[in-house]
C-alpha positions in Angstrom: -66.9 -73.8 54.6 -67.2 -75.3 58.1 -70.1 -75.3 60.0 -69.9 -76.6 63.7 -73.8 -76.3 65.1 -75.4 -77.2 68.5 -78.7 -78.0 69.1 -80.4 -79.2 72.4 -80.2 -76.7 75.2 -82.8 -75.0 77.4 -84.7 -74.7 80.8 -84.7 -77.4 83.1 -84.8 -78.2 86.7 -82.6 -79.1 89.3 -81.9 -83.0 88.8 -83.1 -82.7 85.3 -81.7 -84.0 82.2 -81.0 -82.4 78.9 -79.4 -83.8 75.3 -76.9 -81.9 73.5 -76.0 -82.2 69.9 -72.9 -81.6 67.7 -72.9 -81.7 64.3 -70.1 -80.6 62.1 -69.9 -80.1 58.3 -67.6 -79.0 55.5 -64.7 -80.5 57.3 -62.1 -81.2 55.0 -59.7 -83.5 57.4 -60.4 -86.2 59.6 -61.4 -85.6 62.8 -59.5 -87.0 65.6 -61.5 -85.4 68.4 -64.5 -83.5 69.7 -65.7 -82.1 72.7 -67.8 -79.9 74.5 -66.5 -76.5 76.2 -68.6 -74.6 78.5 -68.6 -70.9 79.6 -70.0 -68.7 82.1 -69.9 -64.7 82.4 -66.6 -63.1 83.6 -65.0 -66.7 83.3 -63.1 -68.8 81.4 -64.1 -71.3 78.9 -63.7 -74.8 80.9 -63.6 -78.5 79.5 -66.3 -80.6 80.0 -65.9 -83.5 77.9 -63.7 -84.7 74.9 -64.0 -87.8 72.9 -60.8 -88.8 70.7 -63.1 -90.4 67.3 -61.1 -93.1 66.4 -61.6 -95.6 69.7 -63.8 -93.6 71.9 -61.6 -92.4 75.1 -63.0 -89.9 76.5 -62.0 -87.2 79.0 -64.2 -85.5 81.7 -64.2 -82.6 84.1 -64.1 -83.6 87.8 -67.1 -81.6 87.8 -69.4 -83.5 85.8 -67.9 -87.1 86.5 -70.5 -90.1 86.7 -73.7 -87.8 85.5 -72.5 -86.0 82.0 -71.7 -88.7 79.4 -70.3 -88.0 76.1 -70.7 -89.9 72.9 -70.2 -89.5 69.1 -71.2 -90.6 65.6 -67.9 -90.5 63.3 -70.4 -91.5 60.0 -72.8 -88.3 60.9 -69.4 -86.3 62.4 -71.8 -85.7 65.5 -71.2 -85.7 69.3 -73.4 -85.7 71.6 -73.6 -84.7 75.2 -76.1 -86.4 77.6 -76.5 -84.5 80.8 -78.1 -85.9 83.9 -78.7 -85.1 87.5 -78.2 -81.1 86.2 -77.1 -78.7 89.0 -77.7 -75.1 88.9 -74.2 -74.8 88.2 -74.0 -76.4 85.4 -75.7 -73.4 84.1 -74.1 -72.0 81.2 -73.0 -71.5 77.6 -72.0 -75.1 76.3 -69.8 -74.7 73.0 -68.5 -77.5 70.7 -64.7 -78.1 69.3 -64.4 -80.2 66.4 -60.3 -80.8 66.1 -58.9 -82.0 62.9 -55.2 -82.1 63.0 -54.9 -78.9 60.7 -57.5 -76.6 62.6 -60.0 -76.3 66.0 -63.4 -75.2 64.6 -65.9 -74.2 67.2 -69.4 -73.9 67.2 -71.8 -70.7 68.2 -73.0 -72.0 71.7 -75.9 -73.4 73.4 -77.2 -72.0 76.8 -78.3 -74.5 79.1 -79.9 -72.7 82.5 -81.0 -75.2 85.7 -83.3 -73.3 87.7 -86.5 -74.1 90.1 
């Protein structure tokens, strides 16, 4: 069965800087990508950030360009998200995609709020 599980959000401030964590298991193909999804009330779910596993080219929203970096470990099929310079906007649900080339498994959500 295939768990997709994040771990890592919270309350921080304005400028802050928060870790998220991706770790998938009971995948039964190789992955070829991951990324991280994020969602607010009454809107759609928007990319943030994909990495493709096998060389590391990675793909960002306009939005989070130059503070948000995205990284992975394809031995621990884990991705990570390092967020910096938060904005109160970036407040939201931040879900994980773990693509295989037979299936898109998502994880369950973390909620990350910036707020003073």
């Amino acid at each position: 069965q295939v768990q997709v599980v994040e771990s890592g959000g919270g309350l921080v401030q304005p400028g802050g800087s928060l870790r998220l964590s991706c770790a998938a298991s009971g995948i039964r193909y190789s992955i070829y990508a991951m990324g991280w999804y994020r969602q607010t009330p009454g809107k759609q779910r928007e990319l943030v950030a994909t990495i493709i596993t096998a060389g590391g080219k990675t793909n960002y929203a306009d939005s989070v360009k130059g503070r948000f970096t995205i990284s992975s470990d394809n031995a621990k099929n884990t991705v990570y998200l390092q967020m910096n310079n938060l904005k109160p906007e970036d407040t939201a649900d931040y879900y994980c995609r773990v693509d295989t080339f037979q299936a898109r498994d998502w994880g369950q959500g973390t909620q990350v709020t910036v707020s003073s």
